[in-house]
Each structure stands twice: as C-alpha cells, then as structure tokens.
C-alpha positions as CSV (number, residue, x, y, z in Angstrom):
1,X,0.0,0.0,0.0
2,X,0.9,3.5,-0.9
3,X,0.2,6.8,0.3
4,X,-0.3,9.7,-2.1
5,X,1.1,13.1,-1.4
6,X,-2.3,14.1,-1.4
7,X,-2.7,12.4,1.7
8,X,-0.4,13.7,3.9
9,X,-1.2,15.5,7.1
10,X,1.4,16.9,9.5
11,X,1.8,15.9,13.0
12,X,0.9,18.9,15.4
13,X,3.6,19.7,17.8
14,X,1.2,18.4,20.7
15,X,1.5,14.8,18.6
16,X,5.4,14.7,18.6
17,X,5.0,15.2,22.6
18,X,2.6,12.3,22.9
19,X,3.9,9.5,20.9
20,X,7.4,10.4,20.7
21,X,10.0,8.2,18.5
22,X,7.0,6.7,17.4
23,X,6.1,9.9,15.7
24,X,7.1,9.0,12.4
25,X,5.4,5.9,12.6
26,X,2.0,7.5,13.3
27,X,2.4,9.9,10.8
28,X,2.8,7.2,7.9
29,X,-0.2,5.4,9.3
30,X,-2.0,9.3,9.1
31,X,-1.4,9.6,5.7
32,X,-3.0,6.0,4.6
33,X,-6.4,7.5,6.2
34,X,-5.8,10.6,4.8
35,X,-5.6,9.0,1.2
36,X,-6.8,5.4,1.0
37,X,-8.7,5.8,4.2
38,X,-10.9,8.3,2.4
39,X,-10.8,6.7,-0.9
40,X,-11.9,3.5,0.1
41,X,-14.9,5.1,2.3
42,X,-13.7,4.3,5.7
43,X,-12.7,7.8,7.0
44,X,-15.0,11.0,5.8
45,X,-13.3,13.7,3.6
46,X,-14.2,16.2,6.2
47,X,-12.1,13.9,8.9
48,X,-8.8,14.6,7.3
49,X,-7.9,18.0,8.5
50,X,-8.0,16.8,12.5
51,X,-7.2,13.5,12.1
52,X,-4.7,13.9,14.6
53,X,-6.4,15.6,17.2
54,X,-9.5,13.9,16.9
55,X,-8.4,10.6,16.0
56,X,-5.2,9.5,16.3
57,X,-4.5,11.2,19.9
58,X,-7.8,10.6,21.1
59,X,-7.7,7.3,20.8
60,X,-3.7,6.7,22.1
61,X,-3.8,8.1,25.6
62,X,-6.5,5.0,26.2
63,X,-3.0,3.1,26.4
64,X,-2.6,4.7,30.4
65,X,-5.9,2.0,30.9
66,X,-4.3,-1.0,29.4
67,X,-1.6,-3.6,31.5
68,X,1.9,-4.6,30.1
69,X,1.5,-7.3,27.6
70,X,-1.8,-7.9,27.2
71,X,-3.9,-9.4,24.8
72,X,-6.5,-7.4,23.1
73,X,-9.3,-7.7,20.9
74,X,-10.6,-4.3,19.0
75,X,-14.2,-5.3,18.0
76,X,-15.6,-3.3,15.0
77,X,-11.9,-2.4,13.9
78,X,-13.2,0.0,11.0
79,X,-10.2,1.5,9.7
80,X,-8.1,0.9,12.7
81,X,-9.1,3.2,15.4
82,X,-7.9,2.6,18.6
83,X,-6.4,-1.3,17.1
84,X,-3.5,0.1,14.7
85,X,-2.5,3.3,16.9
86,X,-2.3,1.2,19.7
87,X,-0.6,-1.7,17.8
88,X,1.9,1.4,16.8
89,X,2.6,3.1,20.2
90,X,2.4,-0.7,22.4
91,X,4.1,-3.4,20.9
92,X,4.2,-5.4,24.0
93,X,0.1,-5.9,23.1
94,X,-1.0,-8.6,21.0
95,X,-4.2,-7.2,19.1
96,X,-6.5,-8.8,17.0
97,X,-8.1,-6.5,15.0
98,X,-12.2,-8.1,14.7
99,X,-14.0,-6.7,11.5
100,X,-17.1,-8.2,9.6
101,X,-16.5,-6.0,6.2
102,X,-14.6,-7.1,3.8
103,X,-13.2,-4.3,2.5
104,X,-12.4,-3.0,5.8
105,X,-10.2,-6.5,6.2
106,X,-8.7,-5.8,3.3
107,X,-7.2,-1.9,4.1
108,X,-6.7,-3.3,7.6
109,X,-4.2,-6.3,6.4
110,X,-2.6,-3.9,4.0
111,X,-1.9,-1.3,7.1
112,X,-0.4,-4.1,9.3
113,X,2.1,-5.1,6.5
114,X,2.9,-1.5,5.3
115,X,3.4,-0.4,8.7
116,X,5.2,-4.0,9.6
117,X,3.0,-4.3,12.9
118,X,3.8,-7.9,13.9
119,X,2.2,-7.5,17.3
120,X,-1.6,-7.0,15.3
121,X,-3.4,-9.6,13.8
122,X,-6.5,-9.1,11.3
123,X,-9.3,-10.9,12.0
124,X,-12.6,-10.9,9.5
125,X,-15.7,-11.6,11.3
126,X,-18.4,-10.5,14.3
127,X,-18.0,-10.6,17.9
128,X,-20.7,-13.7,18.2
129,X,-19.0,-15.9,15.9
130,X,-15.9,-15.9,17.3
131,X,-16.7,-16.0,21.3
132,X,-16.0,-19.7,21.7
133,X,-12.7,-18.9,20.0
134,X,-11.4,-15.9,21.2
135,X,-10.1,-14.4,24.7
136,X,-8.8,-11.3,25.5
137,X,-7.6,-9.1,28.7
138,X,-8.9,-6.1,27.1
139,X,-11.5,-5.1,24.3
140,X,-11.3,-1.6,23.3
141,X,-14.1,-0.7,21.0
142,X,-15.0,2.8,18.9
143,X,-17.8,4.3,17.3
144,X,-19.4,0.5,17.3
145,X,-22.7,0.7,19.2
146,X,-24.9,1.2,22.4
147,X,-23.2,0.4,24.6
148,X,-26.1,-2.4,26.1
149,X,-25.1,-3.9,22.1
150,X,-21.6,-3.5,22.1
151,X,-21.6,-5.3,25.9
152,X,-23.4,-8.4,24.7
153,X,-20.3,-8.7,21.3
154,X,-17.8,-8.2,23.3
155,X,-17.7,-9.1,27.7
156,X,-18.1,-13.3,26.4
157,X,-14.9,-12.2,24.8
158,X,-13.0,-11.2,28.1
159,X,-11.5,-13.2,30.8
160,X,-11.9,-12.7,34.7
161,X,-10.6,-8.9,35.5
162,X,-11.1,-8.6,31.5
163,X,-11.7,-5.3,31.0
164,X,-13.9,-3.6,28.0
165,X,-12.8,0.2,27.1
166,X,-16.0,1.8,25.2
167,X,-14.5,5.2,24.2
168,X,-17.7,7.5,24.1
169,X,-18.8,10.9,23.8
170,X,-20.6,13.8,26.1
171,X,-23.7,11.0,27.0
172,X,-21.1,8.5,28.2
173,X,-22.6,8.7,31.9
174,X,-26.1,8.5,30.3
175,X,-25.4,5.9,28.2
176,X,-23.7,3.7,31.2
177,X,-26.9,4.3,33.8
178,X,-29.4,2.9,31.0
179,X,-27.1,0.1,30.4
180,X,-26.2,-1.1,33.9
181,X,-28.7,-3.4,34.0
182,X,-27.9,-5.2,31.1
183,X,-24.4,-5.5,31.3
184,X,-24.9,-7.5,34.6
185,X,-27.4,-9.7,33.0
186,X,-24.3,-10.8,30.5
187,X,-21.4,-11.0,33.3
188,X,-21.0,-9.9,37.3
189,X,-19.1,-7.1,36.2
190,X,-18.2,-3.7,37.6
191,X,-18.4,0.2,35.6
192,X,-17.6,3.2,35.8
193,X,-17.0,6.1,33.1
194,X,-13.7,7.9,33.3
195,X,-11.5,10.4,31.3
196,X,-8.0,9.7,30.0
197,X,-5.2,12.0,28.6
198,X,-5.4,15.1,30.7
199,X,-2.8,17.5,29.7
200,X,-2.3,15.7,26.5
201,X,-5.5,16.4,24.8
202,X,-7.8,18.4,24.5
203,X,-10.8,17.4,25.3
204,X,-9.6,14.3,27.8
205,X,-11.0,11.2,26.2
206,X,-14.1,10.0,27.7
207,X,-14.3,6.1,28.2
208,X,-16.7,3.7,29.5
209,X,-14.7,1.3,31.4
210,X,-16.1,-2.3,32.1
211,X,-14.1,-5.3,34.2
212,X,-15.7,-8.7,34.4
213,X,-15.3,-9.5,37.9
214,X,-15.7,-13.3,37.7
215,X,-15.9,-16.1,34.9
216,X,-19.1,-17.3,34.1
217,X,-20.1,-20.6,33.0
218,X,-18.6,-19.9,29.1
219,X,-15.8,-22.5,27.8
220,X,-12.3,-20.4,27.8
221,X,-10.5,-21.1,25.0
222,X,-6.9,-21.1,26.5
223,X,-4.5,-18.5,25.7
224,X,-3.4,-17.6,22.4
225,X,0.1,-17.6,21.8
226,X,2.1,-14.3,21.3
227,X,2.7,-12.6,18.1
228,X,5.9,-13.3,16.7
229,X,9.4,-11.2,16.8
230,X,8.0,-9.1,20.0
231,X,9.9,-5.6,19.3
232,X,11.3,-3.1,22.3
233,X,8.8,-0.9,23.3
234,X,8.7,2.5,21.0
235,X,10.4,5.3,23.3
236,X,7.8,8.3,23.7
237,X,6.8,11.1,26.0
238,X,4.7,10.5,28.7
C-alpha cells in the first residue's frame, strides 16, 4: 500500500509530545487515512484536517488504561481506530483486529504489512462468531454501538478482571446508567465512566470502562500464543 502526497497531514507539535520516537510511525499510518482511508470510504473527507487531534490522539492516551503485555481484541476495527495506533505506540500488546466488512479487512491487512505491525493480527468476522474462540484481557471498542449492544459482542470475549474500554462521547454517563442493568445480566461485572489523557489532549478522552469480575459458565479457550518477533517498546513522552 501507498500513500499519495495528497494524503499527507502533518503531526501537530502536541503529537510529537505524545507519541514520541513513534512519531514517524504514526504519521505514515496518518497519511494511509488521509488518502486510502478516504478513498476507500472508511474515514470522511471532512475527517482529514484533524485527524490527529480527533483521531489518532484521542484514541492513544486510552494506552494509560491497558496492562503490560496484554492481549487485546478491537471489535468493530473499522479503519483501525484505537487497534493500529495502539498496535503502533504498544508493541508489547497482542491485538486482533475483529472486523465483519470485507473491504475494511482488506485496508486493515494492508496497514499491518505497510506499517510492519507484527504484534496485530486481522481478523474478519463479528464478535458472536468468534466468542467460543477468542479471549482477551482487554476489548477496546469505537464508534461500534450502544453500549447495552456492544456489551453483549464483546464481555463473552474477556477473561476474569477482563476489561472492556468503550471510548464515548458527552452521554457516556447517560449511556452507562441505562445500560447497567444489562451489562450485569451478561457477566458480574463492575463500571464506571472515566477520562483519559489530561494535559495531553484536549478534550480528555471520555471512556466507558467495564471489568468482568468473575468467569461465568462460558468454555475459555486457552491463551493464544504471542505474536511473533516481539519488538522493544517505541520510546515516547509521557
């Protein structure tokens, strides 16, 4: 894959403070979006101008919420947000990225091997299908759906002290009081809606935050070994 010079957007100075040595890195996987990311119909025209700010930085500071070397499922991948940038800023994390849409697949692949991410997996398909199949310690999860919906995809998905990150907007706290119900009808689990990235961006990124707080009665496929040629962590700026 190839990225026009049409595509390019620069890095604000705020994005060389947050990701660091991994700058450059971001920047090439900026400029994909910015050309066959808009091409192809996965990121709006209009979206290009603050891709950073809007996109690429609001979704990296959700890396404070996530352990050292854990396993991590993005459901709904779309074109890669939070999956690649955090594939890109955390190679200790082994992400698969879980996407029903073909052609969404198909950019996704072609940004893992243009950007050489061998800590990210693609993986085609929905949340439901591959529950018998799949664990994870995290889920992290974008733009995908109510969150009642996007708790009955993905918490079958997580292990005990598995943790879902939801990032959501302004109704976040809304969203999370009409939906406590249900998300203890699918696991004994524990929420809460927090923000991330103070200082870093601006606005702080508002995330619904959801740890299963015991296994359920669900088979638990055992744990998936590690991508291979694990890479030293990406120095950047905290």
């Amino acid at each position: 894959m190839t990225s026009g010079a049409g595509g390019h957007v620069a890095p604000p100075e705020q994005a060389h403070e947050l990701f660091g040595d991994a700058t450059p890195e971001m920047a090439r996987y900026a400029d994909l979006l910015a050309d066959a990311g808009v091409t192809r119909g996965l990121i709006g025209p209009r979206e290009v101008p603050r891709l950073w700010e809007r996109h690429l930085m609001n979704c990296a500071v959700i890396e404070e919420l996530i352990p050292e070397g854990a396993e991590v499922i993005d459901v709904g991948a779309g074109a890669g947000l939070p999956g690649v940038v955090l594939g890109i800023i955390r190679p200790d994390l082994s992400i698969v990225l879980l996407e029903p849409l073909l052609r969404r697949t198909v950019f996704l692949r072609e940004c893992v091997e243009f950007l050489g991410l061998d800590n990210v997996t693609v993986r085609r398909g929905r949340a439901e299908e591959v529950r018998n199949e799949l664990r994870a310690d995290v889920v992290t999860a974008r733009a995908v759906a109510p969150l009642t919906r996007l708790a009955r995809w993905s918490l079958p998905l997580l292990r005990k002290d598995g943790i879902l990150l939801a990032l959501k907007g302004e109704q976040a706290g809304s969203e999370l009081e009409e939906a406590r119900a249900d998300l203890s009808a699918q696991r004994p689990c524990v929420a809460d809606v927090i923000q991330v990235g103070h200082g870093k961006v601006e606005p702080a990124t508002t995330v619904v935050r959801v740890r299963v707080t015991s296994e359920n009665d669900m088979v638990t496929p055992s744990r998936s070994k590690r991508a291979p040629g694990g890479r030293k962590k990406r120095g950047r700026k905290r």
